[in-house]
N, CA and C atoms as an extended XYZ file, in Angstrom:
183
Properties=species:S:1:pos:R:3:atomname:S:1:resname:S:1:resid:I:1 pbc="F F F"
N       101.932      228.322     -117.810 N   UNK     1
C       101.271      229.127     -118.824 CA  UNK     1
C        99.963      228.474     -119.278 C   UNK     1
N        99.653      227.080     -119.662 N   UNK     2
C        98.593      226.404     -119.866 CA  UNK     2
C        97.635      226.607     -118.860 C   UNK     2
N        98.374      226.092     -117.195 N   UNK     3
C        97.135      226.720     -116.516 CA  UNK     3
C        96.405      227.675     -116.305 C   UNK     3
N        97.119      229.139     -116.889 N   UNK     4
C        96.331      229.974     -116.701 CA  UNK     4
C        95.497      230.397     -117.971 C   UNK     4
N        95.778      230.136     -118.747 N   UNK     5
C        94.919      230.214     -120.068 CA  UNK     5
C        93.538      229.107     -120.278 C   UNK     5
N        93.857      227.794     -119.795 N   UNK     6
C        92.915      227.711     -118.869 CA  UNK     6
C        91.844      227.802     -118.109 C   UNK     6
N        92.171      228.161     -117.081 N   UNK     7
C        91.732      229.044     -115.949 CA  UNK     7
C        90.987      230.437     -116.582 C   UNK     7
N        91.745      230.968     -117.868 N   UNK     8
C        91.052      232.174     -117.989 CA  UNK     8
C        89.697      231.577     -118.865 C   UNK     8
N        90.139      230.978     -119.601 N   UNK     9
C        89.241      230.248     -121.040 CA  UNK     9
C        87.889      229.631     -119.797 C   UNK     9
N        88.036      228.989     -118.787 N   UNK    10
C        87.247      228.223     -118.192 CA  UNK    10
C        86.203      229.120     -117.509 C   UNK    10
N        86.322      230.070     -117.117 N   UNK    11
C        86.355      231.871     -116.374 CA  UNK    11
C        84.773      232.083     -117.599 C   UNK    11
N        85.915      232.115     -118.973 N   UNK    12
C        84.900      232.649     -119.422 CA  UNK    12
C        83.621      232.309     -119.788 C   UNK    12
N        84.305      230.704     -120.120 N   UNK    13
C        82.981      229.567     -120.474 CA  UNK    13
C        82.027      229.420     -119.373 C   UNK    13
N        82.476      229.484     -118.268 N   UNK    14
C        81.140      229.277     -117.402 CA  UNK    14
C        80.659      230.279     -117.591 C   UNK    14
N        81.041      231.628     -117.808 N   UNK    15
C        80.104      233.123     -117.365 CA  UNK    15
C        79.244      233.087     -118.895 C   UNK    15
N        79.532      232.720     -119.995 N   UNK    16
C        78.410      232.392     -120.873 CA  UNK    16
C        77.748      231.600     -120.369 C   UNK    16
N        78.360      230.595     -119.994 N   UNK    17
C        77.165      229.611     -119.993 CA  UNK    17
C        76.129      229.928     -118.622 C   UNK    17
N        76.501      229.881     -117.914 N   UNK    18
C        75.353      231.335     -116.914 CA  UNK    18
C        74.886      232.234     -118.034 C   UNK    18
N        75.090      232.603     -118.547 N   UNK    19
C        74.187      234.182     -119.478 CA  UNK    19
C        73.193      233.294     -120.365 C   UNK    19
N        73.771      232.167     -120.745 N   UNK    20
C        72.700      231.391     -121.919 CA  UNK    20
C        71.946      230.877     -120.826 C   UNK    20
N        71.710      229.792     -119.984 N   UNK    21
C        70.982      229.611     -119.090 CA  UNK    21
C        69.708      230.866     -118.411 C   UNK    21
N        70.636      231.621     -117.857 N   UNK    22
C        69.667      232.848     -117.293 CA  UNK    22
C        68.767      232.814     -118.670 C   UNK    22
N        68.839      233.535     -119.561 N   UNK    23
C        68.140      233.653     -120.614 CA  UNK    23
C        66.876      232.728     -121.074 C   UNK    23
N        67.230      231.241     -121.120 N   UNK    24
C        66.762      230.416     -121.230 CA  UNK    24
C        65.419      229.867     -120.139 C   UNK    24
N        65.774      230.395     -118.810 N   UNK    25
C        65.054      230.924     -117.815 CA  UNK    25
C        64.182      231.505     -117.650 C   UNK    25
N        64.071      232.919     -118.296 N   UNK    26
C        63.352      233.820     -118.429 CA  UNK    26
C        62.426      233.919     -119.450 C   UNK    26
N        63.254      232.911     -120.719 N   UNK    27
C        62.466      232.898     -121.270 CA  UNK    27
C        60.943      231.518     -121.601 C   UNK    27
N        61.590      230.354     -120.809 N   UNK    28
C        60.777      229.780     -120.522 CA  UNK    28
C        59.739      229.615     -118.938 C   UNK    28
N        59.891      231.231     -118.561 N   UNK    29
C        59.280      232.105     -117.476 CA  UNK    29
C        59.368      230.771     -116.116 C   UNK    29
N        60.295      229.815     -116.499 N   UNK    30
C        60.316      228.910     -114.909 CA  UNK    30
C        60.498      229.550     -113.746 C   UNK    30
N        59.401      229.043     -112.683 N   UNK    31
C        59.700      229.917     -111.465 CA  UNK    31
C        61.192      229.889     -110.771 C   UNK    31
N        60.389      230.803     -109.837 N   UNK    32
C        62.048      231.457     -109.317 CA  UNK    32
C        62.708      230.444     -108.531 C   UNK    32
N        61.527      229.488     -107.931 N   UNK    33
C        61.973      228.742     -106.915 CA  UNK    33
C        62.988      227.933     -107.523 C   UNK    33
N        63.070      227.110     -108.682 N   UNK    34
C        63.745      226.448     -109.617 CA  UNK    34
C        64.932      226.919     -110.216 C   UNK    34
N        65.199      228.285     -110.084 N   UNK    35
C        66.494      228.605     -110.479 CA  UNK    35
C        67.703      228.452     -109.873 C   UNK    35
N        67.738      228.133     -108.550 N   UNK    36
C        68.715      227.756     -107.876 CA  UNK    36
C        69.603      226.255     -108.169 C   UNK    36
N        68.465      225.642     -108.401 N   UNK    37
C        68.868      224.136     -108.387 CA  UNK    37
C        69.466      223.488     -109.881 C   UNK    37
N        68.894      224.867     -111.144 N   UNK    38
C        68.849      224.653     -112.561 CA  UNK    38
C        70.662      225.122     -112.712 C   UNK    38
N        70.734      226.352     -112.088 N   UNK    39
C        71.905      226.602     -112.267 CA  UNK    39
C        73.034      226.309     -111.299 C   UNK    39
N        72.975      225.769     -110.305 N   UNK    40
C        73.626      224.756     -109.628 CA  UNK    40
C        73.901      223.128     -110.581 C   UNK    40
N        73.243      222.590     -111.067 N   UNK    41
C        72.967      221.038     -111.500 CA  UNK    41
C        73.759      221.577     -113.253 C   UNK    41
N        73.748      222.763     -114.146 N   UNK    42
C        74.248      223.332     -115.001 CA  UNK    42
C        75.582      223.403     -114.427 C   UNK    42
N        76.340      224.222     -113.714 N   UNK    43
C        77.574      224.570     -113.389 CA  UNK    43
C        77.960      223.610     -112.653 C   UNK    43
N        77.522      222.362     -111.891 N   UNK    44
C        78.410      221.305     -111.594 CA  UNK    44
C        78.575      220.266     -113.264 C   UNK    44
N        77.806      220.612     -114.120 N   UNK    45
C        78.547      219.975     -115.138 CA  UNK    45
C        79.168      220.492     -115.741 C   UNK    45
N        79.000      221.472     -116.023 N   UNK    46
C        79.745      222.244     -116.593 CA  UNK    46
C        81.754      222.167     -115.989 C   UNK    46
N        81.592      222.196     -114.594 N   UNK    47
C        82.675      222.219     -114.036 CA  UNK    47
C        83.552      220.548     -114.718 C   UNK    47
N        82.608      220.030     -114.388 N   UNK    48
C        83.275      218.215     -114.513 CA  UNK    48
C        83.969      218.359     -116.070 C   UNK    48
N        83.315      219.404     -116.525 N   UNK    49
C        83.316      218.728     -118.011 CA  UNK    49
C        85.416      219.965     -118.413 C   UNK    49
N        84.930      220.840     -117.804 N   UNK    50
C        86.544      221.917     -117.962 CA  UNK    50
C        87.486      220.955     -116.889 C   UNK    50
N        87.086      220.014     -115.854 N   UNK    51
C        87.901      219.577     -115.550 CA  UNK    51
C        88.438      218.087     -116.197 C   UNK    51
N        87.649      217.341     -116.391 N   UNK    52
C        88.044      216.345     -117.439 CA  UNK    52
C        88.772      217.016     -118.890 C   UNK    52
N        88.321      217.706     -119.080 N   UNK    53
C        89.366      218.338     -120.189 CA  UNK    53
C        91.004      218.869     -119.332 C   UNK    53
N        90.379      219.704     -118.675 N   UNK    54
C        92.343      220.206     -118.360 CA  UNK    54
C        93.450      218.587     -117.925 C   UNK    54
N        92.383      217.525     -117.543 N   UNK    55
C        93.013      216.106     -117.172 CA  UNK    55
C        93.119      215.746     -118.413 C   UNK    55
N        92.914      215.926     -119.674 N   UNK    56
C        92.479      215.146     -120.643 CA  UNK    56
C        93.967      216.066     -121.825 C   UNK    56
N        94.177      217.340     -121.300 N   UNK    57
C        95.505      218.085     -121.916 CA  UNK    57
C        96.782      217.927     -121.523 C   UNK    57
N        95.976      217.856     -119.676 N   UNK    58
C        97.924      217.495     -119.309 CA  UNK    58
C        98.507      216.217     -119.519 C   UNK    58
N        98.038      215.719     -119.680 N   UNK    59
C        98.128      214.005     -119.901 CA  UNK    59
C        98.349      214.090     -121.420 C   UNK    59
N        98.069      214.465     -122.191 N   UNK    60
C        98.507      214.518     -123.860 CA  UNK    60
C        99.927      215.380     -123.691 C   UNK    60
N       100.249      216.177     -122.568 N   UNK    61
C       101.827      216.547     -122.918 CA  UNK    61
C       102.789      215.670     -122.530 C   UNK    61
């Protein structure tokens, strides 16, 4: 049950955090060429960071 709540919670946090980024993008008009690498180098931390946490819950049960 934890993992999938989770999994859903984690789902959602990245897809904001893609929407705040994009935004942030557009609005500091950075070229296009740069968006690949901005939101790549964003969502690998992003990832580290939901996964050090789900390591950081199961280990507290």
């Amino acid at each position: 049950m934890l993992i999938l709540v989770l999994v859903l919670f984690s789902l959602f946090y990245l897809f904001q955090i893609n929407r705040m980024t994009y935004a942030l993008v557009m609005q500091k008009e950075i070229p296009e060429e740069k968006h690949p690498k901005i939101f790549r180098t964003i969502n690998v931390l992003i990832t580290i960071l939901l996964v050090s946490f789900y390591v950081e819950v199961s280990l507290a049960m």
